[in-house]
PDB file of N, CA, C and O in Angstrom:
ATOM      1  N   UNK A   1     120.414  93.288  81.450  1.00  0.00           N
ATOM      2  CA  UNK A   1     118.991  93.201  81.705  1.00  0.00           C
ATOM      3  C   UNK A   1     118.431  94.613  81.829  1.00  0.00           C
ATOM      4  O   UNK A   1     119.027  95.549  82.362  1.00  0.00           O
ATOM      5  N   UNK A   2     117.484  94.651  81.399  1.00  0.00           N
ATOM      6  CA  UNK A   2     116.865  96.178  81.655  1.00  0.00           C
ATOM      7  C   UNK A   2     115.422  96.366  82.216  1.00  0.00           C
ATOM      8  O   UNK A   2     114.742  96.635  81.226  1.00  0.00           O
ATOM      9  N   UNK A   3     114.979  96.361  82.827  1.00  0.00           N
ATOM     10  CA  UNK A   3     113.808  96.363  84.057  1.00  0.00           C
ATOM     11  C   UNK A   3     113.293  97.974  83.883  1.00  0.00           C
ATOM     12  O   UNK A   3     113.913  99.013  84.107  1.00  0.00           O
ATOM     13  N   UNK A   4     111.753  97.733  83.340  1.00  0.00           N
ATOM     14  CA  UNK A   4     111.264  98.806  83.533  1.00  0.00           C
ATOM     15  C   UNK A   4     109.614  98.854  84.352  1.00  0.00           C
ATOM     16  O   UNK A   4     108.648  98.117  84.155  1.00  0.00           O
ATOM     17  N   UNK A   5     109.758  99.943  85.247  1.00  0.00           N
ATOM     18  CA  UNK A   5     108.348  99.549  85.948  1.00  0.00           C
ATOM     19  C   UNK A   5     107.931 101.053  86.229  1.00  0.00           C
ATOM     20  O   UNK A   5     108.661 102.039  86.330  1.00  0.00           O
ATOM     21  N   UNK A   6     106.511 100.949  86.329  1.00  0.00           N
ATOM     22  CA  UNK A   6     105.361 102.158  86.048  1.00  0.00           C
ATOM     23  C   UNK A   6     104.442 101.519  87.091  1.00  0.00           C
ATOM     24  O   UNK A   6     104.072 100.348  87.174  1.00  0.00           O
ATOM     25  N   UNK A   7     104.080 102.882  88.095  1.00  0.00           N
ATOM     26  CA  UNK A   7     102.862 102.906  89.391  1.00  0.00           C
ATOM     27  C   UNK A   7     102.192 103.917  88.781  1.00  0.00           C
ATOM     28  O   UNK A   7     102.683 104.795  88.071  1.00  0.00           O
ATOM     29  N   UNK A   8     101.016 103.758  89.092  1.00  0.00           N
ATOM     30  CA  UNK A   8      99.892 105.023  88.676  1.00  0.00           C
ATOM     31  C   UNK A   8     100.092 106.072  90.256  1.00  0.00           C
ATOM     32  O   UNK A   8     100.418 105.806  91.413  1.00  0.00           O
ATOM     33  N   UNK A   9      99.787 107.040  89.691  1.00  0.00           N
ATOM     34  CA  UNK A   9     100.305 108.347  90.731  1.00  0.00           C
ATOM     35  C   UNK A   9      99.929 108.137  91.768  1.00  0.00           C
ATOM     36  O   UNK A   9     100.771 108.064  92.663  1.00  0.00           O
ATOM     37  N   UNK A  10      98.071 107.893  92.186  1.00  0.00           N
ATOM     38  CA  UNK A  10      96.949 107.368  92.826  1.00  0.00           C
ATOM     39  C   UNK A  10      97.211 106.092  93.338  1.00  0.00           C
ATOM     40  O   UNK A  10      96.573 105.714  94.321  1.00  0.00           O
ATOM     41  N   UNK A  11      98.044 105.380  92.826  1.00  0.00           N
ATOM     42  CA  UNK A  11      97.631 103.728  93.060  1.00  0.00           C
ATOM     43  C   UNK A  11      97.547 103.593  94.846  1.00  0.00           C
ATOM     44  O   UNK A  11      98.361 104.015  95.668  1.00  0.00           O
ATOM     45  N   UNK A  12      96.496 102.987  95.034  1.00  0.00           N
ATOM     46  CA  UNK A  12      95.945 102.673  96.000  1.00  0.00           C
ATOM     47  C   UNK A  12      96.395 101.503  97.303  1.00  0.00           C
ATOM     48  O   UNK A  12      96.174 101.413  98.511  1.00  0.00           O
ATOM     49  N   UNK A  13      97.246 100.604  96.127  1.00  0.00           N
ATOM     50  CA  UNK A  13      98.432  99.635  96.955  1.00  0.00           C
ATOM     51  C   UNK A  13      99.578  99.760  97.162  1.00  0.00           C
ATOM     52  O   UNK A  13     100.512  98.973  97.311  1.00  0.00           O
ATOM     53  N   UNK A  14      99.453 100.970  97.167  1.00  0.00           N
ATOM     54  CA  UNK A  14     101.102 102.249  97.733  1.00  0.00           C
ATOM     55  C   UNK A  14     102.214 101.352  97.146  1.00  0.00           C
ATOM     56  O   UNK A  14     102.691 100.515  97.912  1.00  0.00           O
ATOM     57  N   UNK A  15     102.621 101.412  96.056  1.00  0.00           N
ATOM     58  CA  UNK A  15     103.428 100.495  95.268  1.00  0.00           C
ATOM     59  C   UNK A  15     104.773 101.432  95.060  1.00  0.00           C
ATOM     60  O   UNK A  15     105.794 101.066  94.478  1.00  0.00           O
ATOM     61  N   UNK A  16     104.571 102.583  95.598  1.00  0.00           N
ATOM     62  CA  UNK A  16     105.298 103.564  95.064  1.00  0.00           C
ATOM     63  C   UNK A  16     106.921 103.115  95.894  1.00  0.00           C
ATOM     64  O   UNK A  16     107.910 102.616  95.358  1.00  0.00           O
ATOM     65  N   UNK A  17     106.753 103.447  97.132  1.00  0.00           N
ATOM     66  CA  UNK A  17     108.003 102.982  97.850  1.00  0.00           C
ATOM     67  C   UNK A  17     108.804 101.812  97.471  1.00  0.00           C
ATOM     68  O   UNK A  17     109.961 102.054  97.128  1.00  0.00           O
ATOM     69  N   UNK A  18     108.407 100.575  97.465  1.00  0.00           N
ATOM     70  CA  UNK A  18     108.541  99.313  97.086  1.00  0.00           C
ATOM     71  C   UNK A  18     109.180  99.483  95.742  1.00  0.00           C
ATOM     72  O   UNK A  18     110.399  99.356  95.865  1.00  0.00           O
ATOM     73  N   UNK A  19     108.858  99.697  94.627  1.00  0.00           N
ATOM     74  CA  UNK A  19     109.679  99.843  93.409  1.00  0.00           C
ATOM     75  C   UNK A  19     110.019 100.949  93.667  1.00  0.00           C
ATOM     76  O   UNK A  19     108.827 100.896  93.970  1.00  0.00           O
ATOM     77  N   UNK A  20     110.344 101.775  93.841  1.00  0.00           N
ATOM     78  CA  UNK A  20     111.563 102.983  93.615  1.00  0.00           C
ATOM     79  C   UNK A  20     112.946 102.775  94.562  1.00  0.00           C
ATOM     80  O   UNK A  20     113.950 103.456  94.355  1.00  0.00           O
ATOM     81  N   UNK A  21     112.869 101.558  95.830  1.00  0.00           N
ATOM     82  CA  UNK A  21     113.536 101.021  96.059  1.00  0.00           C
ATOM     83  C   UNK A  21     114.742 100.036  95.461  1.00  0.00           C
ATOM     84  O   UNK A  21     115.961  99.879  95.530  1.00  0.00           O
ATOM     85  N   UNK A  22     113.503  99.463  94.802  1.00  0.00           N
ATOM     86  CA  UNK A  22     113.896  97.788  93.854  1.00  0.00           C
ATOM     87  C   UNK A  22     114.726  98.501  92.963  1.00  0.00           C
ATOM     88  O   UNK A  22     115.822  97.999  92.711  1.00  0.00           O
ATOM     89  N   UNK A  23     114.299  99.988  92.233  1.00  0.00           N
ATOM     90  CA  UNK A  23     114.672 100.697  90.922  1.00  0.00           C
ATOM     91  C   UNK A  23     116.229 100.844  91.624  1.00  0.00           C
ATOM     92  O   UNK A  23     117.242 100.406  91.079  1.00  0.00           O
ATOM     93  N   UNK A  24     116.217 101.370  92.608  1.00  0.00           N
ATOM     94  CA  UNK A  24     117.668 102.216  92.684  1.00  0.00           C
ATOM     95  C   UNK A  24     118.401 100.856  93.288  1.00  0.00           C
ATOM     96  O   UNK A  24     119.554 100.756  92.869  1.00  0.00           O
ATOM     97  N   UNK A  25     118.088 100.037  93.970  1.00  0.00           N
ATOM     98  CA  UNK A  25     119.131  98.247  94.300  1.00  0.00           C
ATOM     99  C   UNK A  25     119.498  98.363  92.809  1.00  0.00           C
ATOM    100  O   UNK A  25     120.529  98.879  92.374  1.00  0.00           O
ATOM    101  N   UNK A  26     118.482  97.797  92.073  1.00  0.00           N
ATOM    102  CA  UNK A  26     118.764  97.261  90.389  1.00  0.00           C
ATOM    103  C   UNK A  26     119.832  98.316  90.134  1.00  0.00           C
ATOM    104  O   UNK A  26     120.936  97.775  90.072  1.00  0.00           O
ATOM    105  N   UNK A  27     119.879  99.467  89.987  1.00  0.00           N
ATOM    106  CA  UNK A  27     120.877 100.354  89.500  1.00  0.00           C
ATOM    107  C   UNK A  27     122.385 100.527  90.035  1.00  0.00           C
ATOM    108  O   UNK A  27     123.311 101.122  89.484  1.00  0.00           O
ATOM    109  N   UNK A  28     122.371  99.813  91.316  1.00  0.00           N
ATOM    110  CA  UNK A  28     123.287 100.032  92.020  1.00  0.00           C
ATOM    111  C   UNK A  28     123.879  98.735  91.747  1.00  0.00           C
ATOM    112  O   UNK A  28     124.892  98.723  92.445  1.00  0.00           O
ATOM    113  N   UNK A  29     123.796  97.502  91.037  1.00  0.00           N
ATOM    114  CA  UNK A  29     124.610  96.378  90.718  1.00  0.00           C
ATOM    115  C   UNK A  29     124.738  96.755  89.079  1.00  0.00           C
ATOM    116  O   UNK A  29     125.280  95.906  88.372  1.00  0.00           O
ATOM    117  N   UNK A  30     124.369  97.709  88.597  1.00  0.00           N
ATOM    118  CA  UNK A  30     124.473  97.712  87.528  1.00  0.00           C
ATOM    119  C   UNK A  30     123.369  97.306  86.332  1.00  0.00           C
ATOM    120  O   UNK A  30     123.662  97.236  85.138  1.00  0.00           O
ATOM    121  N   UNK A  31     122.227  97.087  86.818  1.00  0.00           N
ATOM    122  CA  UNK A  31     120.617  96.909  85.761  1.00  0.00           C
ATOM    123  C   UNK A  31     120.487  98.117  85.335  1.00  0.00           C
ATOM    124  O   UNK A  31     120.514  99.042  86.148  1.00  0.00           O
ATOM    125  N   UNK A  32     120.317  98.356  83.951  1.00  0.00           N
ATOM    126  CA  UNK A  32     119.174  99.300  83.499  1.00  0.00           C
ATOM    127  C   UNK A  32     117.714  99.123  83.917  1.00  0.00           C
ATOM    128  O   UNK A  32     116.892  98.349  83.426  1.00  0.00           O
ATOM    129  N   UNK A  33     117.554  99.983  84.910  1.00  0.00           N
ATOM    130  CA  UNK A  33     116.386  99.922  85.999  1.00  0.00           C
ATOM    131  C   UNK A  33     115.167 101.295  86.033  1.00  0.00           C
ATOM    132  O   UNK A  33     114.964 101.983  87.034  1.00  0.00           O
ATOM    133  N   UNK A  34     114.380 101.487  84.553  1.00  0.00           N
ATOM    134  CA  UNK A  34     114.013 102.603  85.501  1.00  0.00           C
ATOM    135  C   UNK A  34     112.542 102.468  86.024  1.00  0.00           C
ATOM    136  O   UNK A  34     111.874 101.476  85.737  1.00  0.00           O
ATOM    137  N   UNK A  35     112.025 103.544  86.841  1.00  0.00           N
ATOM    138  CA  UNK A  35     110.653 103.944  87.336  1.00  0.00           C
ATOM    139  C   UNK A  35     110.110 104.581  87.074  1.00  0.00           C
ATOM    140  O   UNK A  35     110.535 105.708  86.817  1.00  0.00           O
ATOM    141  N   UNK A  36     108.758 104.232  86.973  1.00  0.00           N
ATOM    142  CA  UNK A  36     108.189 106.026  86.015  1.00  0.00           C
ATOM    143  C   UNK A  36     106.553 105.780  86.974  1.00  0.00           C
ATOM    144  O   UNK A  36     105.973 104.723  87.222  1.00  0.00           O
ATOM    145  N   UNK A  37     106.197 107.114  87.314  1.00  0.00           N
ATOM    146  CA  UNK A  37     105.217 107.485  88.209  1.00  0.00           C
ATOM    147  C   UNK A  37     104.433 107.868  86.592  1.00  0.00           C
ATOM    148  O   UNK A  37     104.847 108.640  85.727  1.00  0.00           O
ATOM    149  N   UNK A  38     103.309 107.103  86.593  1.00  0.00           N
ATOM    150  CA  UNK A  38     101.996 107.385  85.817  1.00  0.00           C
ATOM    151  C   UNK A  38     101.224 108.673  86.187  1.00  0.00           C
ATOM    152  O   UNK A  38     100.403 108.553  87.096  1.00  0.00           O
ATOM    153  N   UNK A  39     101.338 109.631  85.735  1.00  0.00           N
ATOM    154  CA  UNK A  39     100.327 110.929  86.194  1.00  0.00           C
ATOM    155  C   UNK A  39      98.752 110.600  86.567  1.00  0.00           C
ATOM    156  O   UNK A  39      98.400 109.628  85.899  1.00  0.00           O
ATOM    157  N   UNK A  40      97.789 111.040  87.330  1.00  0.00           N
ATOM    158  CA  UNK A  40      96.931 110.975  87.031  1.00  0.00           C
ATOM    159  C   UNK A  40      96.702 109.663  86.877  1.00  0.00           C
ATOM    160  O   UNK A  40      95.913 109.784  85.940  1.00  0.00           O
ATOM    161  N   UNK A  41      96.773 108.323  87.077  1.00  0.00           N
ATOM    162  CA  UNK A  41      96.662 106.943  87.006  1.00  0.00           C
ATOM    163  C   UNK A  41      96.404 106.491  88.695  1.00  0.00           C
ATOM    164  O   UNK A  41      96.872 106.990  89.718  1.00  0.00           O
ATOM    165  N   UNK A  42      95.464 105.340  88.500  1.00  0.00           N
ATOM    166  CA  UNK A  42      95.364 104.323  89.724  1.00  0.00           C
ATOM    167  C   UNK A  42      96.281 102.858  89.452  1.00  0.00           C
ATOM    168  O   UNK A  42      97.368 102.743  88.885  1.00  0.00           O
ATOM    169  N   UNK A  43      95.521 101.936  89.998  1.00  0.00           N
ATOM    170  CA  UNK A  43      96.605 101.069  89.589  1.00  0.00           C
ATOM    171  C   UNK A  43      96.366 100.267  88.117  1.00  0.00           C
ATOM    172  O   UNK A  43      97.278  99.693  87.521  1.00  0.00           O
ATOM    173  N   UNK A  44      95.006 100.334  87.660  1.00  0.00           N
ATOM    174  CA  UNK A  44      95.105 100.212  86.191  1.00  0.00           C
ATOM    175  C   UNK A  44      95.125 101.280  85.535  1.00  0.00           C
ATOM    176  O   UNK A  44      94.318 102.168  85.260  1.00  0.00           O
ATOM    177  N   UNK A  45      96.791 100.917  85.210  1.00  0.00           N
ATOM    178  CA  UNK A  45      97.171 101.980  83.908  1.00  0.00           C
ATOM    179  C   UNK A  45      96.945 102.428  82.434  1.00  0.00           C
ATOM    180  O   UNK A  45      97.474 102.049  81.390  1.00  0.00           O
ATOM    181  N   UNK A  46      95.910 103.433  82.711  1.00  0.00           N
ATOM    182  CA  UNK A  46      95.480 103.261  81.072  1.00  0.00           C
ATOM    183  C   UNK A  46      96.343 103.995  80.390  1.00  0.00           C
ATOM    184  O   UNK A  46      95.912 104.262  79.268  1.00  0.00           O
ATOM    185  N   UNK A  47      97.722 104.565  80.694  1.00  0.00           N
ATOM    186  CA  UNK A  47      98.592 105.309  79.849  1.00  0.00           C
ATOM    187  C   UNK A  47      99.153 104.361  79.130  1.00  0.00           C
ATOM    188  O   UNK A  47      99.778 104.709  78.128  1.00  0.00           O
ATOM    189  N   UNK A  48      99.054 102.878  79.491  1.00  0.00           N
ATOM    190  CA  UNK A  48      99.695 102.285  78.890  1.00  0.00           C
ATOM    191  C   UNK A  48      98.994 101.150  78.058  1.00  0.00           C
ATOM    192  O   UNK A  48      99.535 100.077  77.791  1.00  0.00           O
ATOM    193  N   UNK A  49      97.893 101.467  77.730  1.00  0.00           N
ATOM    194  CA  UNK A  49      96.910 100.622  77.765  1.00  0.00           C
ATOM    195  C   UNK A  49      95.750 101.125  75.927  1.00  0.00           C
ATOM    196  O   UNK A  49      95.510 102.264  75.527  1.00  0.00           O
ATOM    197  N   UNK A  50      95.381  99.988  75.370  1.00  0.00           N
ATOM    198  CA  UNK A  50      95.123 100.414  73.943  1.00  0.00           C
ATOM    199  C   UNK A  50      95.866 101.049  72.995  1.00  0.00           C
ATOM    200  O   UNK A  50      96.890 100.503  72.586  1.00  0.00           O
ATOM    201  N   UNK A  51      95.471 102.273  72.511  1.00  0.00           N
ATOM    202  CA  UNK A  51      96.537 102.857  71.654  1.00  0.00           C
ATOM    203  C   UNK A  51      98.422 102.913  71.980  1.00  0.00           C
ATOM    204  O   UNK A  51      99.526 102.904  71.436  1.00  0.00           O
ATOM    205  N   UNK A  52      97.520 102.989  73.623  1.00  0.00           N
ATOM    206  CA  UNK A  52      98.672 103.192  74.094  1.00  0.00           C
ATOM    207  C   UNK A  52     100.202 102.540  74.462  1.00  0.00           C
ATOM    208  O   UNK A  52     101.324 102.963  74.742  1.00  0.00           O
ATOM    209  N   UNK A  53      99.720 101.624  74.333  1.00  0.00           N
ATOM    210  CA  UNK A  53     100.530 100.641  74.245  1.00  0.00           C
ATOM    211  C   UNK A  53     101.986 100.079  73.769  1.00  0.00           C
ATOM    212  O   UNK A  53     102.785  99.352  74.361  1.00  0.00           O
ATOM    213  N   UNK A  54     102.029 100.628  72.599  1.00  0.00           N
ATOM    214  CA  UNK A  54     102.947 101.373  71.775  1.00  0.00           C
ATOM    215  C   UNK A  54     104.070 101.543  72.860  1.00  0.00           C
ATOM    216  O   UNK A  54     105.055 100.857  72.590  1.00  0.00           O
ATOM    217  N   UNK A  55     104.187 102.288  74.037  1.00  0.00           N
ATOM    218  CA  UNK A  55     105.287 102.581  74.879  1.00  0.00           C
ATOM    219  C   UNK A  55     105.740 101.262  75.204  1.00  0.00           C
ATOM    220  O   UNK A  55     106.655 100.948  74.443  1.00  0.00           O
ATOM    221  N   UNK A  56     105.488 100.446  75.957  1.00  0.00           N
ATOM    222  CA  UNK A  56     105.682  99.124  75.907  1.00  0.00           C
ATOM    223  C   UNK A  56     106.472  98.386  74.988  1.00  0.00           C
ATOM    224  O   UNK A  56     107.441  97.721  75.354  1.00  0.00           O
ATOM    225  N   UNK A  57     106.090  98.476  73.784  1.00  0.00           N
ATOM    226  CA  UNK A  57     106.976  97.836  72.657  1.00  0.00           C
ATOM    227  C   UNK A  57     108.258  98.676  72.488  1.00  0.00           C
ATOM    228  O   UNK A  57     109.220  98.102  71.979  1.00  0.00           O
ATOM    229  N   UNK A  58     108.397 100.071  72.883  1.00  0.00           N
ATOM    230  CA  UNK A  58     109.406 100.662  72.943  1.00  0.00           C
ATOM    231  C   UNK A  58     111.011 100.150  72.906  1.00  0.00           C
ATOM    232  O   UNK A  58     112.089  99.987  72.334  1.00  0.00           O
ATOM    233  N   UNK A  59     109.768 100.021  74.531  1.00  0.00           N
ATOM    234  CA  UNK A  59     111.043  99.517  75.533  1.00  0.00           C
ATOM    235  C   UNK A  59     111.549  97.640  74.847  1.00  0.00           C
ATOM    236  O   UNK A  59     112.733  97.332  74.703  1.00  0.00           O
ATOM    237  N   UNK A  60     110.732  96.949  74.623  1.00  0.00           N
ATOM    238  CA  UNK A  60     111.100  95.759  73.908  1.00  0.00           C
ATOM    239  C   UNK A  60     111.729  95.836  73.097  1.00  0.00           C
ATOM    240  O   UNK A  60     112.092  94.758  72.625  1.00  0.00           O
ATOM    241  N   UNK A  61     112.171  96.923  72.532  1.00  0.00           N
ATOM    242  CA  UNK A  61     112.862  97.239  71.217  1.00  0.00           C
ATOM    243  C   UNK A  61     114.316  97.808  71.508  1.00  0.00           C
ATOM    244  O   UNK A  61     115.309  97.699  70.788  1.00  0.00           O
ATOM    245  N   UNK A  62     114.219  98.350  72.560  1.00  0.00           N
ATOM    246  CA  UNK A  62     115.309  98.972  73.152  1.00  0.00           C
ATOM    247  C   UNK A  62     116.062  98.429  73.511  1.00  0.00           C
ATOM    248  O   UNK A  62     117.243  98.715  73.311  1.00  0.00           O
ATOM    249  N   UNK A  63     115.300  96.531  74.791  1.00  0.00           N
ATOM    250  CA  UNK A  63     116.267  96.243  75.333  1.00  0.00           C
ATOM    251  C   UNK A  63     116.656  95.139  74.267  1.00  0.00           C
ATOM    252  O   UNK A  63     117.665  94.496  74.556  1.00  0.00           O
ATOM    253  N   UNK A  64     116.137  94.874  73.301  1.00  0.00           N
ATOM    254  CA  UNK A  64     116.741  93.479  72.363  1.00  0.00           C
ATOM    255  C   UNK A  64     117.953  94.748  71.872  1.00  0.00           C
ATOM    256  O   UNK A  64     118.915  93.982  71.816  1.00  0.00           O
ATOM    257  N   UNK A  65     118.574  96.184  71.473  1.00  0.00           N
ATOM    258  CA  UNK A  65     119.299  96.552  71.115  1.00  0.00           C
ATOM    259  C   UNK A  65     120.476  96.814  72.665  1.00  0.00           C
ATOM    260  O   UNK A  65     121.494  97.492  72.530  1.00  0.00           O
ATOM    261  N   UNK A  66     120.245  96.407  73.525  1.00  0.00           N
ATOM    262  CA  UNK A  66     121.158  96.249  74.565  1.00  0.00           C
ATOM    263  C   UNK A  66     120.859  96.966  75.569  1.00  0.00           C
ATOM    264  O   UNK A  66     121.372  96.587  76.622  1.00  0.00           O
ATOM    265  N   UNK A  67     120.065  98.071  75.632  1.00  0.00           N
ATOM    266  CA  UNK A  67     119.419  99.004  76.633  1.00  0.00           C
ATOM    267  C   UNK A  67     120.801 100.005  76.866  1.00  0.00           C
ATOM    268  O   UNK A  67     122.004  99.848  76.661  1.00  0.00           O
ATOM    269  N   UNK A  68     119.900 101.189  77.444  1.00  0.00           N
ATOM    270  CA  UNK A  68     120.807 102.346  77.483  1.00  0.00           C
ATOM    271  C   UNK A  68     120.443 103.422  78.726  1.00  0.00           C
ATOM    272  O   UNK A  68     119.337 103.897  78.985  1.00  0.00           O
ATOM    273  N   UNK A  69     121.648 103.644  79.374  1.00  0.00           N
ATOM    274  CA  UNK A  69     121.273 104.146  81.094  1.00  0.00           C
ATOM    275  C   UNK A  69     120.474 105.620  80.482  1.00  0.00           C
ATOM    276  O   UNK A  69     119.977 106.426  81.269  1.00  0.00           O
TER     277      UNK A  69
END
């Protein structure tokens, strides 16, 4: 399984603690788990959002090839 999750830098529902927790449990049974702090973002992420989007499918692509630490 490979679990990927993104907080905006700003985000306002302090989300930050809470998944970077979850990130390193998941890693520690063995999930490809990572976290990524959005620069400059609140909690709607527009880095990931329209054009942008694209990152997203990335990762869909990655984990149908088995994912990689």
């Amino acid at each position: 399984m490979c679990v990927f999750m993104y907080v905006g830098e700003f985000d306002e529902y302090m989300w930050h603690g809470e998944m970077k927790k979850e990130a390193e449990f998941l890693r520690s049974i063995g999930t490809v788990a990572r976290y990524t702090v959005e620069k400059g973002q609140h909690h709607r992420l527009e880095t990931l959002a329209g054009a942008n989007a694209g990152r997203l499918f990335d990762w869909f692509e990655e984990t149908r090839k088995g994912c990689s630490k």
